[in-house]
ZAPA-877942 format. One record per atom (N, C-alpha, C): x, y, z. Coordinates in steps of 0.2 Angstrom, whole numbers, plus 5000, padded with zeros to 4 digits. Layout:
BEGIN
XYZ...
This chain:
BEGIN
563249634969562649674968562849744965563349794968563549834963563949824957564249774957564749764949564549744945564149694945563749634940562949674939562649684937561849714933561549614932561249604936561149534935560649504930560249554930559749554926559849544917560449574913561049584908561049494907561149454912561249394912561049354910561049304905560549234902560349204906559749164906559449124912560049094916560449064914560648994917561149034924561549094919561749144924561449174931560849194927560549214935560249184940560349144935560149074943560449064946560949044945561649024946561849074953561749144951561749194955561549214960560749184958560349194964560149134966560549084964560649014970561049014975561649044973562049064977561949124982561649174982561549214985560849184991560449144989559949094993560449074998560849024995561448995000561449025007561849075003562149135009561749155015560949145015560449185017560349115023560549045022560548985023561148965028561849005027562348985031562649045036562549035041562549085047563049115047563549115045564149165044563949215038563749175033563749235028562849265028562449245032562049275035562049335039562449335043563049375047563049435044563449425037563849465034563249495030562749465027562249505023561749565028561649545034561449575039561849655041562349645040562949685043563149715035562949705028562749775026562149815025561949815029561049865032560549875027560549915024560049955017560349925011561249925011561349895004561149845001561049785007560649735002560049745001559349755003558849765004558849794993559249874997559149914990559449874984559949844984560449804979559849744974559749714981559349674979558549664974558349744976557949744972558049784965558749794963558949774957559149724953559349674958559349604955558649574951558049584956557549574954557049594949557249664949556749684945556749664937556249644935556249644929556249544928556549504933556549414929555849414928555849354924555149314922555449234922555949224924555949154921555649114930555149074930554949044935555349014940556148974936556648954942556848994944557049064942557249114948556749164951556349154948555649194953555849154960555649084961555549044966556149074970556649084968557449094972557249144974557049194970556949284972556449274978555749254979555449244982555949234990556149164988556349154996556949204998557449254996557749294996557349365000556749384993556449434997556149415007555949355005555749335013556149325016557049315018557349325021557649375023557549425018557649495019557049535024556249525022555749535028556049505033556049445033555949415042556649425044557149445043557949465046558049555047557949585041558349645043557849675047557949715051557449765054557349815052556749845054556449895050556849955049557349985052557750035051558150025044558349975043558649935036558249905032557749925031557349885025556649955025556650015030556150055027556350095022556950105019557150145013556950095008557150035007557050005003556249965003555849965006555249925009554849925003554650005000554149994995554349994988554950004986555249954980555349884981555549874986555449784985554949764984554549794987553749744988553249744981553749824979553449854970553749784966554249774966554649734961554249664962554149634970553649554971553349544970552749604972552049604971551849614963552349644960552149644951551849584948552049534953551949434948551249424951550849474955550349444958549649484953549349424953549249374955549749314949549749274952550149204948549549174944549949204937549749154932550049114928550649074932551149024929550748974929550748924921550648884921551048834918551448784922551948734920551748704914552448694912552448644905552248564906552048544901552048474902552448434902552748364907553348334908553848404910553748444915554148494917554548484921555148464920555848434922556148454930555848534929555848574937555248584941554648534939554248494945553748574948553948654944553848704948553048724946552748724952551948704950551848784951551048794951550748864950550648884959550448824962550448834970551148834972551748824970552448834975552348914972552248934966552548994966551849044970551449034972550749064974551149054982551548994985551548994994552249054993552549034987553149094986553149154988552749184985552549254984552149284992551749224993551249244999551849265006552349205005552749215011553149295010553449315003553849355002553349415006552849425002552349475004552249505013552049435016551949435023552849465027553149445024553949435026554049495033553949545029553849605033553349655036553349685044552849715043552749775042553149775038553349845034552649845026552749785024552349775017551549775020551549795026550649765029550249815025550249885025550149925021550049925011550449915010550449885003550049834999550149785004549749715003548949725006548749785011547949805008547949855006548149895001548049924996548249874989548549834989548449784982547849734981547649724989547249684987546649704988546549774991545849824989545849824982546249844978546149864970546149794966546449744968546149694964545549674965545449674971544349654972544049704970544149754967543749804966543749794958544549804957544549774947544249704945544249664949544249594948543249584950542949644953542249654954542049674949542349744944542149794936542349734931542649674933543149644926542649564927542049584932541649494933541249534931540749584930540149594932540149604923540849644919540649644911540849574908541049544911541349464910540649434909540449434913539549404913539149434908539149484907538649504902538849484895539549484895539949504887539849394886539849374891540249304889539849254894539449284899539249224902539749194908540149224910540749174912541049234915541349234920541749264926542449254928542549184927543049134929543849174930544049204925544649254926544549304933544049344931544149384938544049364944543549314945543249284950544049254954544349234950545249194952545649234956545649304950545949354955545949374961544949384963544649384967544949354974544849284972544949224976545649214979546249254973546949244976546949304979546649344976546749434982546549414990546049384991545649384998546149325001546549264997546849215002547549255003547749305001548249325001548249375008547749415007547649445013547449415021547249355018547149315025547749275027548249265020548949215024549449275026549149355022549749395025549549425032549049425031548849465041548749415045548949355044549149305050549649295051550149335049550949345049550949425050550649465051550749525051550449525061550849585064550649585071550149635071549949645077549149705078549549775076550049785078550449855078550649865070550649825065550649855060549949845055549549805059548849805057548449875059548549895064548249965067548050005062548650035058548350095054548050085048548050015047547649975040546949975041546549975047546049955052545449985049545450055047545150085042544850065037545350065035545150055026544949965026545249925031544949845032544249855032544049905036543349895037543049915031543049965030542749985025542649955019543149915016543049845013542949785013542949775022542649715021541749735022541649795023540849815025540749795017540849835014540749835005540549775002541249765003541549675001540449615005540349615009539949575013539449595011539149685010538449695007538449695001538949684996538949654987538649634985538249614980537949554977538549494975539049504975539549464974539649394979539349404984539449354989538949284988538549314982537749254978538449204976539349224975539549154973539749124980539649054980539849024987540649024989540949004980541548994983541949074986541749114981541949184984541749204991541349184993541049195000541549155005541849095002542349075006542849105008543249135002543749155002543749235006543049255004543149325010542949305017542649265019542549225025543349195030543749195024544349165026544749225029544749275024544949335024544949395028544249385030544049405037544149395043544149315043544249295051545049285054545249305047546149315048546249365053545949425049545849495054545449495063545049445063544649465068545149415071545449365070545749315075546649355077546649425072547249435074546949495081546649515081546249565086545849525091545449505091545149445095545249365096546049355100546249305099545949255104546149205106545749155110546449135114547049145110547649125114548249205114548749205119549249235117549649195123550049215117550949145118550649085121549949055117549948985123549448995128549349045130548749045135547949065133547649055136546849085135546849155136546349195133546249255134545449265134545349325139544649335138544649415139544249415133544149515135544849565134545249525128545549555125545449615119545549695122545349745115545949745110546349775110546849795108546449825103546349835096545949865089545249815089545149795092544749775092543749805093543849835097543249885097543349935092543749975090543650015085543449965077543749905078543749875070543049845070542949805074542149755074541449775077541649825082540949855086540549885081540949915076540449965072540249925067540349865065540249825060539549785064539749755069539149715073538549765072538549845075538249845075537549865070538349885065537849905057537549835053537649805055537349705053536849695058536849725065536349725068535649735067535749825065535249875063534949825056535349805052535049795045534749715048534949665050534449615052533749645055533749695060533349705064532749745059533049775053532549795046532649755041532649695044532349645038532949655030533549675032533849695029534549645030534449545028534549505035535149475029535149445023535449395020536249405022536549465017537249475018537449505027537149545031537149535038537549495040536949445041536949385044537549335040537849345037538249325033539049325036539049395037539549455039539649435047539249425049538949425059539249365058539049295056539249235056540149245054540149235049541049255048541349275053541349335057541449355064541549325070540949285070541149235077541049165076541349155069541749095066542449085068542749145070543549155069543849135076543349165080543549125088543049145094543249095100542549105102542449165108542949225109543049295110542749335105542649325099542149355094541549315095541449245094540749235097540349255101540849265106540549285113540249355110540649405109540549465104539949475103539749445098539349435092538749425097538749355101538049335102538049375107538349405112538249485115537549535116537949555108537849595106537149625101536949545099536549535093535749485095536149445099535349385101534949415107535049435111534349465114533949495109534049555106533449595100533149545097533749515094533249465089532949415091533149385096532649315098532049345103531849425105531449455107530949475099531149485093530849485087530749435086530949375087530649315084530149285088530149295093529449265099529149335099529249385095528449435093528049405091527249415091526849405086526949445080526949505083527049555074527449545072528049495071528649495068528149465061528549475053528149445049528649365048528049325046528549265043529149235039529149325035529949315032530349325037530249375040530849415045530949355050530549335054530549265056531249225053530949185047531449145046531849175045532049225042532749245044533049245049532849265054533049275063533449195062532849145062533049075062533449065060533749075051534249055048534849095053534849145053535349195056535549135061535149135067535249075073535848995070535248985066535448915065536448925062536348955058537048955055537648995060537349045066537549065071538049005078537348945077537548875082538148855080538048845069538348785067539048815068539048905067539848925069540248905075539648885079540048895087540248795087539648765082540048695083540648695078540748715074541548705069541948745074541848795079542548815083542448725087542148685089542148625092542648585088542748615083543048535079543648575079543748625081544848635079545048595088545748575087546048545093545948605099546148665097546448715101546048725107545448715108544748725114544548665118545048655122545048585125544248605134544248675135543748705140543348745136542548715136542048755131541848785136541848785142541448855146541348895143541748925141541548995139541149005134540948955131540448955123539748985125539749045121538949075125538249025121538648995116537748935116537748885120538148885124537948835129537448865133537448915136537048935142536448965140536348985134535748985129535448915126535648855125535048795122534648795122534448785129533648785131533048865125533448915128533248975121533048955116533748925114533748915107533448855104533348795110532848755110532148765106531948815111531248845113530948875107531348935103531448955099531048905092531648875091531748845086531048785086530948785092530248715091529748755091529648805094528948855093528848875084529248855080529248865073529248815069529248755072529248685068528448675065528048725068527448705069526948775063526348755059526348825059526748855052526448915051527148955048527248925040527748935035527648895029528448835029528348805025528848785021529848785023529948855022530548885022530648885030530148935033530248945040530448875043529948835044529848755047530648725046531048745038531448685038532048735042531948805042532648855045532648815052531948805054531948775063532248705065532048655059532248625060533048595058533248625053533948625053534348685057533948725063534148745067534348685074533848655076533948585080534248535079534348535073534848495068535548505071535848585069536648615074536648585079535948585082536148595091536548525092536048485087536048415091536648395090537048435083537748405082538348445087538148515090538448555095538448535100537748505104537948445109538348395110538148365103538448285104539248295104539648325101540248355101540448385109540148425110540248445118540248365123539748335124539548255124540348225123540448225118541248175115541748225117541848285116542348315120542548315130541948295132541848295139542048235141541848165134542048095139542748095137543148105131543748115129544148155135543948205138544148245145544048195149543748165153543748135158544048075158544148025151544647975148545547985148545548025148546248065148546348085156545848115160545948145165546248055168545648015169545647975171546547935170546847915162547447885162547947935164547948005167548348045169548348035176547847975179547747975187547748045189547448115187547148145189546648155195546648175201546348165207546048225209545848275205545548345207544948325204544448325210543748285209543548375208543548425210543148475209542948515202543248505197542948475190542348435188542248395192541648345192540948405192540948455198540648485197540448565194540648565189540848615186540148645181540248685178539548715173539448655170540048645167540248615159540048555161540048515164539948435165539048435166538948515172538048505174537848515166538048555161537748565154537848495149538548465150538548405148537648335148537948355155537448285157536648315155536448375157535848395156535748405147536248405143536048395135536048315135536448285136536448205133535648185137535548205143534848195144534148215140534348285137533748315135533848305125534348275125534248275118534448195116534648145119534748085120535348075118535748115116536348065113537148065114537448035113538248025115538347965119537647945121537447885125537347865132
């Protein structure tokens, strides 16, 4: 690293360089050894890198930079943390496009998971990586909005866009709360921004910040730690979410509902500790504005839509494996509510409102019937385990079971 300027080197050279140097990273003895020179490789290395473009040693450099986050510790890698990350992050966003019949098979997604792991590697880079990806959604917002007037068309910045937010979502799911902490600010503040935008009218961009978001909210309000359940875990959590609930709250509650309820939804999409959160904090006010009289018929549907799309989050937490006990889902102990709610509307009222109601009952019926198949799959399993603890029989979960399959007919 100090003899050789690797860079000076014809392609075939530096591969060959930084093939071998990958090796190294790969065999525990000389693993050993790169460890046991502290700051020098870190700093070394990002002389090596600076400056390639050829894509077979990007890939290399790549997994080198992430071996150096996830191995050295932070006292050996903070002199060198934001030169490294300067030399990585320069290729982002990826805009490699392979050759035709390309004989090294190296696609635009390997060098996109490349980069993403290099990035997360450390949580040293957690700080970096939101600030790169605040200023690309912010350029990639000024570089869509004249894109459209000049040309009709968005397609370039919208990309950016869309790899800034998956980036931030694959890095702070690798980053811990401790180096998430002092980022917590400036997260909020754009995802606040990022939510009330007009930017979010594209569906897919709404994905990608939705994805984005609930990285940060499942890092802070998780549903497991090491393996266990949790309930009523703070940690940054009430400083980062509470204030958001409750400015999405105020703005539903003035009729000020589309991106809100957007943002609220996203939130207790990500686990059901944030659901619980969310419906907390949010469904009394409004489901007392919705059976107003004086509520008007837009504010109305809105409330409805809010709801409906509220359920269908808590049924897609139904469909990951991880939640084998729904007790704690707070729309179960509300249905009847939300029943109630939703059918006082079917009737009445226009058009819009009638179908929000009805494809409100629509969730439930799929929230149920899921709960329904999760409970007989539990009792089927109990059952080929010869399990013999009858006192689950009588549990919430089972009285709510049998009392949905009876009042909504289905699961059999």
């Amino acid at each position: 690293l100090s003899k050789i300027t690797v860079q000076s080197l014809p392609q075939s050279s530096r591969h060959t360089a930084l093939e071998i140097l990958r090796e190294f990273t790969k065999i525990k003895g000389c693993c050993a050894v790169l460890l046991s020179l502290g700051s020098f490789f870190p700093k070394g290395f990002t002389d090596v890198m600076d400056g390639e473009k050829d894509p077979r040693c990007l890939t290399l450099c790549f997994d080198i930079v992430a071996f150096i986050g996830e191995h050295f510790d932070e006292s050996s890698l903070k002199e060198a943390a934001e030169d490294l990350f300067d030399v990585t992050a320069c290729y982002f966003p990826i805009t490699f496009k392979p050759p035709k019949n390309d004989p090294y098979r190296i696609t635009t997604e390997d060098m996109k998971r490349g980069l993403s792991r290099a990035l997360s590697s450390s949580q040293l880079f957690c700080k970096y990586v939101v600030e790169l990806v605040s200023e690309t959604v912010q350029e990639g917002a000024a570089g869509r909005s004249k894109e459209e007037e000049e040309e009709g068309s968005s397609s370039s910045s919208s990309k950016s866009i869309y790899d800034a937010l998956d980036l931030l979502g694959d890095c702070i799911s690798a980053y811990n709360t401790r180096a998430l902490t002092t980022e917590l600010p400036t997260l909020r503040r754009f995802f606040s921004e990022l939510f009330i935008t007009s930017i979010l009218s594209d569906e897919t961009l709404k994905a990608h910040a939705i994805y984005a978001l609930r990285a940060v909210v499942r890092k802070l309000c998780p549903d497991k730690i090491s393996g266990f359940f949790v309930s009523g875990v703070r940690h940054e959590w009430d400083g980062f979410v509470h204030p958001l609930i409750e400015q999405c709250k105020a703005r539903l509650v003035g009729m000020e509902s589309k991106e809100s309820s957007i943002f609220l939804t996203a939130i207790a999409g990500a686990s059901l500790n944030a659901l619980r959160a969310v419906f907390s904090k949010v469904y009394p006010t409004l489901k007392d504005q919705a059976f107003n009289a004086g509520t008007s018929p837009t504010h109305r549907q809105q409330i409805l839509e809010f709801f409906r799309d509220l359920v269908y989050a808590a049924y897609e937490l139904l469909l990951t494996k991880q939640y084998h006990n729904d007790d704690d889902n707070p729309i179960i102990d509300h249905l009847a509510s939300l029943e109630g709610l939703f059918m006082s509307c079917l009737h009445g009222g226009y058009e819009e409102q009638r179908v929000a109601a009805l494809t409100g009952l629509t969730n439930i019926l799929l929230f149920c019937a899921k709960i329904i198949e999760k409970n007989k799959s539990s009792n089927i399993m109990a059952r080929e385990s010869s399990c013999s603890d009858s006192s689950s029989s009588g549990s919430s979960l089972n009285v709510t079971m049998k009392s949905s399959q009876k009042k909504w007919n289905v699961g059999g």
